[in-house]
C-alpha positions in Angstrom: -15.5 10.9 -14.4 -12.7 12.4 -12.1 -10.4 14.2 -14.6 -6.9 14.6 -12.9 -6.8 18.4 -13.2 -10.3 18.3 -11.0 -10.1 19.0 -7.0 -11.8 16.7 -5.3 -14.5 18.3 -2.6 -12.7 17.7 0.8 -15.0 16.5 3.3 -14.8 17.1 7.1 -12.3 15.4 9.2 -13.6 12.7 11.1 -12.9 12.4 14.8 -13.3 8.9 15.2 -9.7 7.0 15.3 -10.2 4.0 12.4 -10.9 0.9 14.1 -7.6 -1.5 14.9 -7.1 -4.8 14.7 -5.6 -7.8 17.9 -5.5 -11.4 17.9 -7.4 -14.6 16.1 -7.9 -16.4 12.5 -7.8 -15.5 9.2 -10.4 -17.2 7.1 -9.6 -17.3 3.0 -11.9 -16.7 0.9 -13.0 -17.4 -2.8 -12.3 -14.2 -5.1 -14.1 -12.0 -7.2 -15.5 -13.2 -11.0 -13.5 -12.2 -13.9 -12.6 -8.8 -14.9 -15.0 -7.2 -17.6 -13.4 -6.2 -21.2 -9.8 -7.5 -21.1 -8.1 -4.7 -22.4 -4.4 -3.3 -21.6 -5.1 -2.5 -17.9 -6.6 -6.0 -17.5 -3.6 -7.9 -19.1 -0.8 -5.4 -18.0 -1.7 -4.2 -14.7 -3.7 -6.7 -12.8 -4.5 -10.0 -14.9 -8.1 -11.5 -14.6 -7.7 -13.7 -11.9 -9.0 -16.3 -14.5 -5.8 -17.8 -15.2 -4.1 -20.8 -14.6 -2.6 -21.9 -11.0 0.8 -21.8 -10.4 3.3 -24.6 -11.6 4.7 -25.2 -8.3 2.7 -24.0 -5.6 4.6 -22.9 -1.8 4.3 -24.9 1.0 1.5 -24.6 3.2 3.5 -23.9 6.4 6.5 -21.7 5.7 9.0 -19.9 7.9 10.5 -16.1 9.2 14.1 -15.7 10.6 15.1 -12.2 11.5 18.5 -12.1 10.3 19.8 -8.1 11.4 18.7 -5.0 12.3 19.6 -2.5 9.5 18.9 0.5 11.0 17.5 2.2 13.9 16.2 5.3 15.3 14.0 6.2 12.3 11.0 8.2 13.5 7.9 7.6 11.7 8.5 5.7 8.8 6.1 4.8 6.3 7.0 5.0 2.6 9.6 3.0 1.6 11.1 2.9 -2.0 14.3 0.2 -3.2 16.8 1.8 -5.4 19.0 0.3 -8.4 21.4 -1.5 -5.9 19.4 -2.1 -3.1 19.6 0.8 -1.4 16.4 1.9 0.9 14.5 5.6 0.6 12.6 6.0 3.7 9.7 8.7 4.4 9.1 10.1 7.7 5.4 10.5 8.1 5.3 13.5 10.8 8.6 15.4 9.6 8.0 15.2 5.7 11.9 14.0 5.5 13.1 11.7 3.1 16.1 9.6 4.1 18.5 6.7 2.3 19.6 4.2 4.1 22.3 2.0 2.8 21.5 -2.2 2.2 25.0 -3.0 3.9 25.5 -1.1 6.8 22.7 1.0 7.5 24.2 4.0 6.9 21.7 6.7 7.1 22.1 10.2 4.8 19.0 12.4 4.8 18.4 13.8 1.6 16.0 16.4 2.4 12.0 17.5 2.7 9.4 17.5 1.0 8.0 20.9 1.1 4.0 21.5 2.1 3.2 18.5 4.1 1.1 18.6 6.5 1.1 15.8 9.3 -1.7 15.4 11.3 -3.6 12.0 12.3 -3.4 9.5 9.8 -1.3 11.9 7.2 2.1 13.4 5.9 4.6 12.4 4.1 2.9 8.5 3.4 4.0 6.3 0.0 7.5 7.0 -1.8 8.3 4.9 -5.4 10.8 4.7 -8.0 10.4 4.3 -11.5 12.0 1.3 -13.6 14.2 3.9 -15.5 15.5 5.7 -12.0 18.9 4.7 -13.3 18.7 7.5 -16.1 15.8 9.8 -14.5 16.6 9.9 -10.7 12.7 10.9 -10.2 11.2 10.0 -7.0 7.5 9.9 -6.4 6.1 11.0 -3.0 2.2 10.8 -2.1 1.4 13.3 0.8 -0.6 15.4 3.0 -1.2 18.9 2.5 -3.5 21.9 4.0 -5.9 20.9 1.3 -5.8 17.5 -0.4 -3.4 14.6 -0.6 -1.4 14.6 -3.7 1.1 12.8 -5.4 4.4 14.9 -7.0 7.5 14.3 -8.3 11.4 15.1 -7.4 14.8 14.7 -9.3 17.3 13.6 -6.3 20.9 14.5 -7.3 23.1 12.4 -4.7 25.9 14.8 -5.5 24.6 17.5 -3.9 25.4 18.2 -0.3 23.2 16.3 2.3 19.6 17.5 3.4 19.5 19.5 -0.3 19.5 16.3 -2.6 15.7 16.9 -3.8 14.4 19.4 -6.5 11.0 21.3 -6.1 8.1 19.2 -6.3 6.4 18.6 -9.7 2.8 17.8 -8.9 1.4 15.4 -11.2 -2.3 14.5 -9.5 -4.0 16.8 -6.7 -7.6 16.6 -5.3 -7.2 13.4 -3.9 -9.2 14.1 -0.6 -7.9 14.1 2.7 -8.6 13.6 6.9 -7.8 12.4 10.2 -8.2 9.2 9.1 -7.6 6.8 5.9 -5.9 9.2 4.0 -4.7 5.8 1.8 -1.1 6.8 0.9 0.8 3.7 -0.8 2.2 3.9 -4.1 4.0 2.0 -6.6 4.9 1.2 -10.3 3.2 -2.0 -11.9 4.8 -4.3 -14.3 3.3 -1.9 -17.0 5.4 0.7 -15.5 2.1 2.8 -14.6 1.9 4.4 -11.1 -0.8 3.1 -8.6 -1.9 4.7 -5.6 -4.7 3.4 -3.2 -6.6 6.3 -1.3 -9.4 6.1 1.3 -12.1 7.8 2.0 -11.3 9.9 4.8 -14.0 8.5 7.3 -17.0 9.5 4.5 -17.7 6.4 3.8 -20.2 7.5 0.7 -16.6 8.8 -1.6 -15.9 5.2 -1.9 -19.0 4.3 -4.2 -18.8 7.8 -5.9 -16.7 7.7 -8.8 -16.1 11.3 -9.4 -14.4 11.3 -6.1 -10.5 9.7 -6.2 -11.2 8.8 -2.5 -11.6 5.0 -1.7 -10.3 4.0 -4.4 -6.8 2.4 -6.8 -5.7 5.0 -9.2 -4.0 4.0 -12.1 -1.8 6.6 -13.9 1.1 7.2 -16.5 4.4 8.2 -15.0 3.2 12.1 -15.6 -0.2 11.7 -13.8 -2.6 11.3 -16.8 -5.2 8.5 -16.9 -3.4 5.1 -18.4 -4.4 3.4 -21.4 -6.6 0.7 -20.6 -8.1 2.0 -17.4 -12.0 1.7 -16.9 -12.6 5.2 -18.3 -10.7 6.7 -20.9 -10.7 10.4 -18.7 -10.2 9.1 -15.5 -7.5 7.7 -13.1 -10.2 5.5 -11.2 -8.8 2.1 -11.3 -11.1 0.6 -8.9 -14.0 1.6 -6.2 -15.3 0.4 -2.8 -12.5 0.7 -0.5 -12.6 2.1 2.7 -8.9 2.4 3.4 -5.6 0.9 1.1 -2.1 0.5 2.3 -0.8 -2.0 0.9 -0.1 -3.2 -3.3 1.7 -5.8 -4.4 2.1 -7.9 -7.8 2.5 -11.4 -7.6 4.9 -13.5 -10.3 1.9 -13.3 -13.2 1.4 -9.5 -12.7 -2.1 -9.6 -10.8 -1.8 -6.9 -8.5 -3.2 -7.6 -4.7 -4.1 -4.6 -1.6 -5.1 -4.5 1.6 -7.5 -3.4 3.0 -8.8 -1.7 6.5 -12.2 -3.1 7.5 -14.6 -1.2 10.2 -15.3 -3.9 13.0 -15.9 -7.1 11.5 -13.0 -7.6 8.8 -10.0 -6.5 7.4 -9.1 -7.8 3.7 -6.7 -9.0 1.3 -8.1 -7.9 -2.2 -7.7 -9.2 -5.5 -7.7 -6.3 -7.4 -9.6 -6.1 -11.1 -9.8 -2.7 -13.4 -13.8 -1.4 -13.1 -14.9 -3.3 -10.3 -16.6 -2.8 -6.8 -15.4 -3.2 -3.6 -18.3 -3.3 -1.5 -17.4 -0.5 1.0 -19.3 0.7 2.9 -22.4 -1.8 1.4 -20.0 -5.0 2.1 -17.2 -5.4 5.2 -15.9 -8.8 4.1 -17.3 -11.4 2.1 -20.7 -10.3 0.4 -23.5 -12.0 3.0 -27.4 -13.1 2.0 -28.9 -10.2 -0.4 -25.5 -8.6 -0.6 -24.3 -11.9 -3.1 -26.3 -10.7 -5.7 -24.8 -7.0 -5.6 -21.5 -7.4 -7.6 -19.3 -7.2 -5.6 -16.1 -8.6 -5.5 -15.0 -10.8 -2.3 -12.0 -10.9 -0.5 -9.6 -13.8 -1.1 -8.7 -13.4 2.3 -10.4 -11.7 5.5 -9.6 -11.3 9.0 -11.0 -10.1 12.4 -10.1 -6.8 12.8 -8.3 -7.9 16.3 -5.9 -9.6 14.4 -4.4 -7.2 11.2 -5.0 -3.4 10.5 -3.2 -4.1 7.8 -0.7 -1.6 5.8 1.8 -2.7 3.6 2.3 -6.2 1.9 4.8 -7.9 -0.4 5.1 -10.9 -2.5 7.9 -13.2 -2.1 8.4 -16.6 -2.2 4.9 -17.5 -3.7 3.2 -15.6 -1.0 1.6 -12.4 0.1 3.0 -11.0 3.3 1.2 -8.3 5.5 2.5 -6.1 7.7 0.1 -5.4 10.3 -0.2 -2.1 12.9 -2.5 -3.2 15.9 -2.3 -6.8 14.7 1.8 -6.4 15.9 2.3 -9.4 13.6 3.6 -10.7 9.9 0.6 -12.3 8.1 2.5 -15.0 5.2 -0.8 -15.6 2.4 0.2 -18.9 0.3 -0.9 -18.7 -3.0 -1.8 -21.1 -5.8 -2.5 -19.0 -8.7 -5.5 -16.8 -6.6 -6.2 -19.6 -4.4 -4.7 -19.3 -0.8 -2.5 -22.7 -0.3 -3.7 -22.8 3.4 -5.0 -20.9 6.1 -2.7 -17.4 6.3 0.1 -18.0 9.6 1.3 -15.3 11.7 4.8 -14.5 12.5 6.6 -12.4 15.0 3.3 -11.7 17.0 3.6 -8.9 19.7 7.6 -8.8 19.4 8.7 -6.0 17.2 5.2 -4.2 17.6 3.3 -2.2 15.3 4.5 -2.7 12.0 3.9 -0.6 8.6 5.5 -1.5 6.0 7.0 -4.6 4.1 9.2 -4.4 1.4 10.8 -7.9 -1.4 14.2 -7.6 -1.0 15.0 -8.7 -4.7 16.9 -11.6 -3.6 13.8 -13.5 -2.1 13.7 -12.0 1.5 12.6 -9.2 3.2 12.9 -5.9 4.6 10.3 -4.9 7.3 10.0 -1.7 8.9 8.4 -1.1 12.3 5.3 1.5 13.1 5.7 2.4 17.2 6.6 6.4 16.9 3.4 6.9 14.9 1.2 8.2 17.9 -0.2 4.8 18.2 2.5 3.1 19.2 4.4 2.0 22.5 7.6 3.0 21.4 10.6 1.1 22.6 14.3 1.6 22.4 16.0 1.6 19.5 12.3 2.3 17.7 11.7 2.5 14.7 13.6 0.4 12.7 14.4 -1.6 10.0 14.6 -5.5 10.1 15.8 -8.0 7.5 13.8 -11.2 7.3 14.9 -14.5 5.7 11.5 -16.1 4.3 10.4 -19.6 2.9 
């Protein structure tokens, strides 16, 4: 297995944008069979989606009112972390910089760069987090982009030191994690067992994703200093998971099971139910396991869409549902759950009128923030792009 102090082999960049995603239904789907085993990374991490449903289940219709603008002018955002307080940290893709932006106000105070990124199609500065004990630590987790492999390190931010010099060096805790033009992965965050995840993609070589010496197309599961978590599938690795072809999104719902996202090819994007040790599908399945492929193991989707209609990247839980943000999709995707059953058919919100959109945050106090994606190459940019929106959800 994939021991953390191992370089991945980098394969070639692929030259092939990933596919996108436009306009037209979502279709749930059952999900996967139980975990194997049980053991801490089960119960901990992601519970076997064996459980119970919830006591009180959200309303099949709910509802999205943009309440304010927070900020504006950000220039490609992507990782977004929530401090003690409520506080934002915001990570610009293409520049590597790492902002705060006040909760009341907006004001905006650049803290500094991380050093070595390297932008470049789908990569840069992508996923930010903050541990639980940030109050005592002030260590702030940044997955990125580099000339040779995406990696995840480490930075002590000191807010009493003078603006644009507020980060120490980087501490590197994993390398190797291979990188491209496309689905470099990139979203990270602490569980309820206070272990840091990361999902990764496969870079366009679709064959990393069933190899599991490779940490590409894959969820990683590690310890705060980069070393492979108790409980995971292998004792020596950091392999969570397998099969993906592309994951920007993780969230935990109210009994800890953690859910992702998924990019699809041309037939289906994904909303995962994620289980330690299991399979994917990619590239053997895009969707829901069809004829022969039943048979194969794989876990299904709870949730797929056409690929006109998501491209997903980052999603939140909040109010008993999942929410996706969506890049070529331009919309808000709202997933009620019962337990790991979807309530009803996933509904759309705010279709074509903020644009692209990246990344989706829980507020704490049940709403959320939701950050825009149209200065990412991609994009139509308009004014005031990019920016930061607050949502009031039901």
């Amino acid at each position: 297995m994939q021991r953390r102090s191992q370089t991945a082999v980098l394969v070639a960049a692929s030259l092939l944008l990933a596919a996108g995603c436009s306009s037209g239904g979502a279709q749930p789907q059952g999900g996967g069979s139980a975990a194997p085993g049980g053991g801490p990374g089960a119960s901990a991490g992601a519970r076997s989606p064996g459980g119970p449903p919830s006591a009180t289940a959200p309303p099949a219709k709910g509802t999205v009112k943009v309440t304010g603008t927070l900020t504006t002018g950000l220039k490609s955002p992507w990782g977004v972390a929530l401090l003690p307080g409520g506080d934002l940290l915001v990570g610009s893709r293409d520049t590597g910089k790492i902002f705060r932006v006040a909760a009341h106000g907006g004001k905006t105070t650049e803290l500094g760069s991380v050093p070595g990124v390297d932008p470049g199609g789908e990569g840069g500065l992508l996923g930010l987090a903050v541990p639980s004990d940030f109050g005592t630590n002030h260590q702030v987790y940044a997955y990125f982009t580099t000339a040779s492999d995406n990696r995840i390190a480490r930075m002590t931010y000191d807010d009493k030191r003078p603006r644009g010099d507020q980060l120490g060096a980087p501490n590197t805790i994993l390398r190797g994690i291979p990188k491209g033009e496309i689905h470099n992965g990139g979203r990270i965050a602490f569980g309820p067992d206070k272990m840091l995840y990361a999902g990764t993609g496969e870079t366009g070589d679709s064959g990393l994703a069933q190899d599991k010496e490779s940490l590409g197309g894959k969820i990683l599961r590690m310890t705060p200093d980069g070393e492979p978590a108790h409980g995971n599938p292998s004792a020596d690795s950091v392999v969570y998971d397998y099969g993906h072809r592309n994951v920007e999104g993780l969230a935990w719902d109210s009994e800890h099971r953690l859910w992702a996202s998924e990019f699809g090819q041309d037939t289906w994007d994904e909303l995962n139910l994620i289980e330690p040790g299991r399979n994917y599908g990619w590239p053997e399945v895009e969707g829901k396991a069809k004829g022969s492929q039943k048979a194969s193991g794989f876990v299904d989707p709870v949730v797929e869409w056409r690929t006109a209609d998501a491209s997903p990247s980052g999603i939140a839980y909040a109010k008993g549902s999942i929410w996706m943000a969506t890049l070529r999709g331009e919309r808000l995707w709202r997933i009620p759950l019962n337990g790991t059953k979807p309530v009803a058919a996933p509904q759309a919100f705010l279709t074509g009128t903020y644009g692209r959109l990246r990344t989706v945050v829980a507020t704490g106090d049940g709403g959320l923030w939701l950050v825009t994606s149209n200065t990412d190459g991609r994009g139509r940019p308009r004014k005031g792009d990019d920016r930061i929106l607050r949502l009031q959800v039901s």
